[in-house]
C-alpha positions in Angstrom: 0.0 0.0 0.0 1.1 3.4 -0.8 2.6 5.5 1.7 1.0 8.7 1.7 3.6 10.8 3.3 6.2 9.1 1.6 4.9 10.2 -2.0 4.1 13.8 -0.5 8.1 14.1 0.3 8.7 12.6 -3.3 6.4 15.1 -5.0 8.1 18.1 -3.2 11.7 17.1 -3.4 11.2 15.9 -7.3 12.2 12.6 -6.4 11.1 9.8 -8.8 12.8 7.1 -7.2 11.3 7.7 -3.9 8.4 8.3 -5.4 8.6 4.9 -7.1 9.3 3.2 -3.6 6.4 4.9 -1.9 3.9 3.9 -4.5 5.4 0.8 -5.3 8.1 -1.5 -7.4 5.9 -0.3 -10.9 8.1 0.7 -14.1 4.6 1.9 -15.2 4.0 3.6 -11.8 8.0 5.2 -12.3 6.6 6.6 -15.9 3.5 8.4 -14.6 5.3 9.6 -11.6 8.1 11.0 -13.3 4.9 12.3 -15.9 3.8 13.5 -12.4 7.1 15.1 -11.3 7.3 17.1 -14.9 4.1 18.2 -14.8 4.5 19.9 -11.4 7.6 21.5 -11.9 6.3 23.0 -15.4 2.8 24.2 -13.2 5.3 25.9 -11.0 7.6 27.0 -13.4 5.0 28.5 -15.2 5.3 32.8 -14.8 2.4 35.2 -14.6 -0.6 35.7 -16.1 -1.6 38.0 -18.9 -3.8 39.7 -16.4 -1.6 39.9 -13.7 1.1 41.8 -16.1 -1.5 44.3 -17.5 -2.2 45.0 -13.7 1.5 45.8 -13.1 1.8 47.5 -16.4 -1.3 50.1 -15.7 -0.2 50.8 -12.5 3.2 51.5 -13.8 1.5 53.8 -16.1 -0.7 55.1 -13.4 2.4 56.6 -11.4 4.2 57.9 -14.1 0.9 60.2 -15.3 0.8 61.0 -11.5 4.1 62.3 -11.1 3.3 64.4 -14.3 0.0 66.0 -13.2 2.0 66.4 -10.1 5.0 68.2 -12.1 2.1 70.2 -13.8 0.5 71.5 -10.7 3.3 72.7 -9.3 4.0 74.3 -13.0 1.0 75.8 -13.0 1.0 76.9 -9.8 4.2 78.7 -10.1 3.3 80.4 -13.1 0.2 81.3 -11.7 2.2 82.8 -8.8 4.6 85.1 -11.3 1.6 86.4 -13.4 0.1 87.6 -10.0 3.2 89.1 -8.5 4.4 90.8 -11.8 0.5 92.3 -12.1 0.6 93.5 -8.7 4.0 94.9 -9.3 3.1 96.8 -12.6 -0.1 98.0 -10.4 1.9 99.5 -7.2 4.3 100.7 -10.1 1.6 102.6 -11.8 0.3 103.8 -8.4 3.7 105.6 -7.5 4.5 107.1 -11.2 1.1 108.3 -10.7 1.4 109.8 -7.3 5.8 110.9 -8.2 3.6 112.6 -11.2 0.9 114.5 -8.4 3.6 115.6 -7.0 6.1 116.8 -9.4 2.8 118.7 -10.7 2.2 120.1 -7.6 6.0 121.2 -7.0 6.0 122.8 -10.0 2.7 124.7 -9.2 4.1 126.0 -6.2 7.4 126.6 -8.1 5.3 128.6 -10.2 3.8 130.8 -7.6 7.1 131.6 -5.9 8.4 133.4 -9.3 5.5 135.7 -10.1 6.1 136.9 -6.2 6.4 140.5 -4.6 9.7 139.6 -2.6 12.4 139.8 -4.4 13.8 137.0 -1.9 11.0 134.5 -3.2 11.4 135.1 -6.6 15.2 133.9 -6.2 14.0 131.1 -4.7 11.5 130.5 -7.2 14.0 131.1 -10.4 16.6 128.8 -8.6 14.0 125.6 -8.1 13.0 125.9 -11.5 16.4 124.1 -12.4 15.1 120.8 -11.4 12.9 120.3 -13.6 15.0 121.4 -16.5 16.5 118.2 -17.2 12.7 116.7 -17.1 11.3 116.1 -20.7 7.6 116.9 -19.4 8.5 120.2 -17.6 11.0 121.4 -19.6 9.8 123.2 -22.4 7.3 124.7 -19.5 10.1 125.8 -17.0 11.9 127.5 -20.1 9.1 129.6 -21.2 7.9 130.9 -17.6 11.8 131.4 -17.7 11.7 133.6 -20.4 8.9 135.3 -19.4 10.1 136.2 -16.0 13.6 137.8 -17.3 11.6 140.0 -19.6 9.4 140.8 -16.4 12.5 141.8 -14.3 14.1 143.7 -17.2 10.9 145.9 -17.9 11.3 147.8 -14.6 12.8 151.5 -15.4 14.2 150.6 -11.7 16.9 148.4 -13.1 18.6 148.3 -10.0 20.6 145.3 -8.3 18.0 143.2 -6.9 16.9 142.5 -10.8 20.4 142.4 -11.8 20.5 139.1 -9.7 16.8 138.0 -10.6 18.6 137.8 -14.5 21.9 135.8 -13.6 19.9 133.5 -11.4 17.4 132.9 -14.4 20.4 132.6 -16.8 21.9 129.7 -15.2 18.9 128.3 -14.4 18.3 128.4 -18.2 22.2 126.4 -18.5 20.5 123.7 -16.3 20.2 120.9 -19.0 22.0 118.3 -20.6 20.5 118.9 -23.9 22.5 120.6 -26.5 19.3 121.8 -28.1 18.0 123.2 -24.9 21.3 124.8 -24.5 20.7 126.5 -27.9 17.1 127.3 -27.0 18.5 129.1 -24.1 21.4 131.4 -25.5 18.5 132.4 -28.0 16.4 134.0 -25.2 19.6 137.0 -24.9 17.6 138.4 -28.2 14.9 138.7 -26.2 16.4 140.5 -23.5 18.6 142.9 -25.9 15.2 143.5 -27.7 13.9 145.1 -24.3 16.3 146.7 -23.0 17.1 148.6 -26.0 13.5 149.9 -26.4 13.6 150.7 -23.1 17.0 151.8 -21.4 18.9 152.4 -24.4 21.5 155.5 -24.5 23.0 157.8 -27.0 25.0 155.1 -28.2 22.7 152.4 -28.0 24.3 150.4 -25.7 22.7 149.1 -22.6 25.5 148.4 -20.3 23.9 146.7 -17.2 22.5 144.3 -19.4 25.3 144.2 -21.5 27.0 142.6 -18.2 24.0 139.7 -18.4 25.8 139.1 -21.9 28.4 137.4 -20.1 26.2 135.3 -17.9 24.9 133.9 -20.7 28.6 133.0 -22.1 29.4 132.0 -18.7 26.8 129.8 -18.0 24.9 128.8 -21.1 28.0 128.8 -23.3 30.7 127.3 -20.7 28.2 124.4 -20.2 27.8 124.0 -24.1 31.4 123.1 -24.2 30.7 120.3 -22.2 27.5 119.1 -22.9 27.9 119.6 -26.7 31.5 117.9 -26.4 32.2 116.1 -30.1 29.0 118.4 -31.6 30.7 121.5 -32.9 27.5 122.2 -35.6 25.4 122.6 -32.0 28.2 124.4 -30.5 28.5 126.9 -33.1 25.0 127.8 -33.0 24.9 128.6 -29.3 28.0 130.8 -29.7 26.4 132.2 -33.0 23.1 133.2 -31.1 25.0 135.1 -27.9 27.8 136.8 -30.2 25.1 137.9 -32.8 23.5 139.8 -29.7 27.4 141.6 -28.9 27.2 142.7 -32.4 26.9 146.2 -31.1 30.7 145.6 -29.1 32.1 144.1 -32.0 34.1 146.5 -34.7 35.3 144.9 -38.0 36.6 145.8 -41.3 34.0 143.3 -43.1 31.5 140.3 -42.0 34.4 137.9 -41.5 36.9 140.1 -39.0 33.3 140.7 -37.3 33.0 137.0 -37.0 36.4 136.4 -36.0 36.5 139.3 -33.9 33.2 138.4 -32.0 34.0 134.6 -31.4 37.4 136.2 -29.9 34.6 138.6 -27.7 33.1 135.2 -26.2 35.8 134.2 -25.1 37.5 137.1 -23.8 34.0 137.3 -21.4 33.8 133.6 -20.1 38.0 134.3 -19.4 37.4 137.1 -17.9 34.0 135.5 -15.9 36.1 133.0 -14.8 39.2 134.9 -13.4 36.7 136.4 -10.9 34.8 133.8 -9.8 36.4 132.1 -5.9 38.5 129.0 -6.4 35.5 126.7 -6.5 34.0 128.0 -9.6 37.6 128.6 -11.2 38.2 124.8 -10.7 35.1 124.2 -12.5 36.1 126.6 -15.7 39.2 124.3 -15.7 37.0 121.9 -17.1 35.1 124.0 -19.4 38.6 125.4 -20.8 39.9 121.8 -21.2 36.5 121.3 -23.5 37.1 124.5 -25.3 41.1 123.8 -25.5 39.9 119.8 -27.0 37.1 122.1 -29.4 40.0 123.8 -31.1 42.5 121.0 -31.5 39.7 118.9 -33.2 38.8 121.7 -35.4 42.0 122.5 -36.0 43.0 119.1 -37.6 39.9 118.9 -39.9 40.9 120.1 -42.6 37.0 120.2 -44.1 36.7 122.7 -41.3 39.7 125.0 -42.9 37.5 127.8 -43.2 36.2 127.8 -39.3 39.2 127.3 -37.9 40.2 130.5 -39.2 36.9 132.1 -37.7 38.0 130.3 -34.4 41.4 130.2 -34.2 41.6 134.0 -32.4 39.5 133.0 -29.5 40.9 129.6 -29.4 44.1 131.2 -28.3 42.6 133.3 -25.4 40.9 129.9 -24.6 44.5 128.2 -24.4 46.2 131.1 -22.7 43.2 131.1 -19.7 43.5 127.5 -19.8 47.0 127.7 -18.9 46.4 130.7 -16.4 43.5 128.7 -14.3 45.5 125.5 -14.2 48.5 127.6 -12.4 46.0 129.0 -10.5 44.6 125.5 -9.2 48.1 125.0 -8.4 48.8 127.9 -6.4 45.2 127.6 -4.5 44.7 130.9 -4.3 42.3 133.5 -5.5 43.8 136.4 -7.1 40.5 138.9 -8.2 43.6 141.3 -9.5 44.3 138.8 -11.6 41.1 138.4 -13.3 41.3 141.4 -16.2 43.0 141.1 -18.7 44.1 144.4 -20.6 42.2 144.9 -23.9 39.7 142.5 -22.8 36.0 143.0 -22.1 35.7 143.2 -18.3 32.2 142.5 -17.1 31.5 145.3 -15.3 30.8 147.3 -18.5 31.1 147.7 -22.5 34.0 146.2 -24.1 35.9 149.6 -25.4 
C-alpha cells in the first residue's frame, strides 16, 4: 500500500525514485510519476498571467501620469504665482509714477507761484527751483518759457537796480540747467529777447545798454561754458549757441568786413567767459578748468579737420585766449589761491561794463 507521506516528500523534493518506492516497485508507476514530477515543476515553473502583467503595467503607467499631473500642478502653480506678483508689481508701479507725477505737478505749481512773487527774496528762490525740472522732458519746455517770461518781467522795470540784476543771472543759469545741447541753444536764443527790451527801453546815445550788456556774459558764462561740455564732439550745435549770444554783442564788436566781425566776435566770447572766470572764488575757477579743457579739446579737433579749414580761421583768435586762460587757471589751481587782481586782462572786455 502506498505511503501517503512518503509520496508527498517525493512530489516536493522531485524525487522519482522515492516516489517509485512509496507507490510501489511499478516501471509503469515510475513513468507516470516522473509524468507527475514534470508536470509539477512545469505548473510551478509556469510565470504570470496575462492579467496579472496588464495590472502591473497600468499601475506602472498610473504613477508615471501622476508624477506628471504632479510636475504640472506645481507648474501651473508657479506660473500662476509670477503672473500675480508681476500684475501686482506693474499696479503699485503705476500707483507711484502716478502719485511721483501729483507731486512733481504740484511742485512745480508751487514753483510757479514763488516766481510771479512780490519779494524779491522768493522770486530767487522760485527762479533757482525751476532748475530741477529742466532736465525733465515733461517740464521742460514749461520751465523755459515761464523762464523767459520772467527775465523780460524783471528787465521791464525802469528801476533796473541790483535786486533784478541778480533775478537775471539767477534765471540765466537756471536756463544752463540741461544736458541737452538743443535746450542749451534754446536758451542762449532767449539773450535776443532781453537785448530786444532793453534797448527799447534803457537804451542810451550810443545804444548800448550796459547793465544788461554785463547779463551778456552770464549767458557765455553759464549757457555757453556748459555748451562746451555738454555739446562735447557736436561743434555744428556748438557753433550755433556761440552764433546766437555773439550775434547779440554785435553792437561791441568792430570789424573791417563780416568775417573780422566774426572772428572778432567769437574772440569777444571768449575774452568774457575768461574774464568771468578769473573772478569767480576758487570753486567756480576749478570748474572753468573743465570748461577750458573742453574749449582747449574744441579747437584741437577743429583744427585738424581740414573740411573745417575755413572755421578754424573764424575760431582760431579766440581759441588762443581759450589756451592762454586755460594755462592761467590751471596755475592758479596749483597755487590755490584766489587772485580777483588777476582776473582782467588788458584789452579785454571786463564785465562790469562795455567792451571799449
Amino acid at each position: 500500500m502506498a505511503d501517503n507521506i512518503k509520496i508527498r516528500e517525493a512530489l516536493s523534493k522531485r524525487d522519482p525514485v522515492a516516489l517509485l518506492e512509496a507507490a510501489g516497485q511499478d516501471i509503469g508507476a515510475l513513468k507516470a510519476a516522473e509524468d507527475v514530477i514534470a508536470a509539477r515543476a512545469k505548473a510551478e515553473d509556469k510565470g504570470p498571467g496575462k492579467f496579472v502583467l496588464a495590472s502591473q503595467g497600468l499601475v506602472g503607467w498610473l504613477a508615471l501620469i501622476g508624477v506628471a499631473l504632479n510636475v504640472f500642478q506645481m507648474y501651473s502653480n508657479r506660473k500662476q504665482f509670477e503672473q500675480q506678483r508681476t500684475s501686482e508689481e506693474a499696479r503699485w508701479r503705476s500707483e507711484f509714477d502716478r502719485a511721483q507725477a501729483a507731486d512733481k505737478h504740484n511742485a512745480f505749481l508751487q514753483v510757479s507761484g514763488l516766481i510771479t512773487d512780490g519779494q524779491v527774496d522768493r522770486r530767487l528762490l522760485g527762479y533757482a527751483l525751476l532748475g530741477e525740472f529742466m532736465g525733465d522732458k515733461d517740464y521742460y519746455d514749461k520751465a523755459q518759457l515761464m523762464l523767459e517770461e520772467r527775465m523780460l518781467a524783471e528787465t521791464q522795470d525802469k528801476q533796473f537796480d541790483e535786486q533784478h540784476r541778480n533775478a537775471l543771472r539767477v534765471i540765466v543759469r537756471t536756463l544752463s540747467a540741461t544736458k541737452d545741447c538743443d535746450a542749451l541753444i534754446k536758451g542762449a536764443s532767449a539773450i535776443h529777447k532781453l537785448k530786444k527790451v532793453r534797448d527799447l527801453q534803457l537804451s542810451g546815445d550810443d545804444g548800448i545798454d550796459t547793465p544788461v550788456e554785463e547779463l551778456y556774459a552770464d549767458f557765455v558764462r553759464y549757457i555757453y561754458g556748459h555748451a562746451l561740455v555738454v555739446c562735447s564732439g557736436k561743434p555744428d550745435e556748438l557753433k550755433q549757441v556761440r552764433t546766437e549770444i555773439r550775434v547779440a554783442l554785435e553792437p561791441y564788436v568792430k570789424g573791417a568786413n563780416d568775417k573780422d566781425k566774426k572772428i572778432n566776435g567769437n574772440k569777444l566770447v571768449a575774452q568774457y567767459l575768461r574774464d568771468r572766470c578769473f573772478d569767480e572764488p576758487q570753486g567756480g575757477q576749478n570748474e572753468c578748468v573743465t570748461l577750458f579743457t573742453a574749449f582747449e579739446s574744441h579747437c584741437k579737433e577743429l583744427e585738424k579737420d581740414v573740411k573745417q579749414k575755413a572755421q578754424w580761421e573764424l575760431e582760431k583768435e579766440s581759441c588762443n585766449v581759450a589756451g592762454a586762460a586755460l594755462v592761467e587757471l590751471k596755475h592758479r589751481a596749483a597755487l590755490a589761491v584766489v587772485t580777483p587782481e588777476e582776473g582782467h586782462h588788458e584789452g579785454a572786455p571786463g564785465a562790469q561794463g562795455a567792451p571799449q
